[in-house]
N, C-alpha and C positions, 0 to 999 in steps of 0.2 A: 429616196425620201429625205425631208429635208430636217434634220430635227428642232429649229429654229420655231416652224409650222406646229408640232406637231406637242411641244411641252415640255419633250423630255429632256436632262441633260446627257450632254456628250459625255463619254465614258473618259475618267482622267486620262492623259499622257500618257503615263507609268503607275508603276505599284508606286505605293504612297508607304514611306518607314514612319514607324509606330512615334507616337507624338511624345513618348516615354524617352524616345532617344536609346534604345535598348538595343536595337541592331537588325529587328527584325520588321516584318512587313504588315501592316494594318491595311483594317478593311472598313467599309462605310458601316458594316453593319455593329463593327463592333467598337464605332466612336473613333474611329482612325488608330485603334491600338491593336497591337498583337491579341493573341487568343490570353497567351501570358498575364500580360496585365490588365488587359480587363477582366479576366476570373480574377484577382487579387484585388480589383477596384470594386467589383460586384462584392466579394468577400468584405471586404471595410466596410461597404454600405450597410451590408446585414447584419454583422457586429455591432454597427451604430444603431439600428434601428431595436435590435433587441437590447441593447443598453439602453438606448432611450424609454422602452416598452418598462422595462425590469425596474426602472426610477419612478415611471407611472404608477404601475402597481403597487411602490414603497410608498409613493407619496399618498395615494391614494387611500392604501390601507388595504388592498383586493388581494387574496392570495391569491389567486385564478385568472388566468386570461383568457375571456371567452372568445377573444380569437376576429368577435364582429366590429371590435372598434379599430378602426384605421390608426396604422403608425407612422408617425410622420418623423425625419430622419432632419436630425439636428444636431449642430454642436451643442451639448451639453456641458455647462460650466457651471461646475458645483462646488460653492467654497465654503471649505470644511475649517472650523476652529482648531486648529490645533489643539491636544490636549496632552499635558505633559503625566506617560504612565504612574501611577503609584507605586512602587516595588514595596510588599510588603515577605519582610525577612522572618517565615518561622523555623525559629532554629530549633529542632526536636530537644529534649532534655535526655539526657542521658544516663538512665537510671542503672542504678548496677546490678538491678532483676536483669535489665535486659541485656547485659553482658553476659550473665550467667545461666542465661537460655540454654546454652552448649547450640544453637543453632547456627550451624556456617554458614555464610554468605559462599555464596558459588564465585570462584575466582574467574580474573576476566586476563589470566595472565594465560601460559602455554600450559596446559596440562601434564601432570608428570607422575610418576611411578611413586608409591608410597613407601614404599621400601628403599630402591637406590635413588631415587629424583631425579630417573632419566624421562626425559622427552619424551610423550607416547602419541602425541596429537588426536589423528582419528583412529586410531590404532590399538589405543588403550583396552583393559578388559574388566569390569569391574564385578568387584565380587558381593556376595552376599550381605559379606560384613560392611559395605561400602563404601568398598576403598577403592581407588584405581589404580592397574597395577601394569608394569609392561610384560611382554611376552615370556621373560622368564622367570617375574613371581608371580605370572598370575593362578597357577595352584594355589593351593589350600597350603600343605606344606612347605611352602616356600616363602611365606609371607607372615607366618605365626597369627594365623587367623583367628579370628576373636567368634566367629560363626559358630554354633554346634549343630553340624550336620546330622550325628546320630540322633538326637531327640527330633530334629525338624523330619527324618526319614522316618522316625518311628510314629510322629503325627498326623503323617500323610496315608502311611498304613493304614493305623487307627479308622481317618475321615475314607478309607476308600473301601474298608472291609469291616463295617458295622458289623456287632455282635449280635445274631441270630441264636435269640434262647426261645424254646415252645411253653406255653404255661404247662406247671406241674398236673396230671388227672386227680379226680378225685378218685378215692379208694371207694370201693364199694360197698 
């Protein structure tokens, strides 16, 4: 058969390398580029098209894209005024209530032991009185605890074994 007769074109020579210049082999189907770059060229077009889409609806005022109006894929060139930030400085007052909160800020340095100032990182053990302590103050007795155990053990009592009295009868 002769394909001259017939309409079709003759199949190229050889593989045909990607129009990217990237090393690899393109096809008619995919614009003469590899798989590679034409998924990367399809990707940019859809990014273009929903930045285009996403500046309609701003300009528009639509919060919704009902999805039936066609998007049509353009360079978009949008010039924006520059606007030079206002920095506005409030500097808190420092009142000397609020020094005397007694409330610590949590420090952002290495954690350490309240007694010797050693090192405890994640290691530490903090106690009642809410102190952190390393592995050999962390007792009660070793660290001159400020907690009073006895009254908090005797509270707990109290709240777990409420006092069960019957009303007195009347006398006859």
């Amino acid at each position: 058969m002769d394909h001259d007769n017939s309409g079709c074109q003759a199949p190229p020579e050889g593989p045909l390398l990607c129009i990217n210049n990237c090393g690899f082999f393109g096809s008619a189907a995919t614009m003469n580029m590899c798989s590679k770059c034409h998924k990367d060229i399809m990707l940019k077009q859809e990014q273009a098209k929903l930045a285009a889409s996403s500046i309609g609806n701003i300009m528009n005022g639509s919060s919704s894209n009902s999805g039936n109006e066609p998007v049509v894929a353009a360079n978009v060139d949008i010039s924006v005024n520059p606007i030079e930030p206002k920095t506005i400085c409030a500097q808190p007052s420092l009142a000397s209530g609020s020094e005397e909160s007694g409330e610590a800020k949590p420090k952002n340095g290495p954690k350490r032991c309240s007694s010797c100032n050693k090192r405890v990182g994640l290691t530490g053990f903090n106690c009642r009185c809410g102190s952190l302590f390393c592995a050999v103050h962390r007792y009660s007795d070793k660290h001159n605890c400020s907690f009073d155990y006895h009254t908090a053990a005797q509270d707990a009592i109290a709240k777990a074994n409420p006092v069960v009295k019957a009303e007195k009868l009347d006398k006859i």
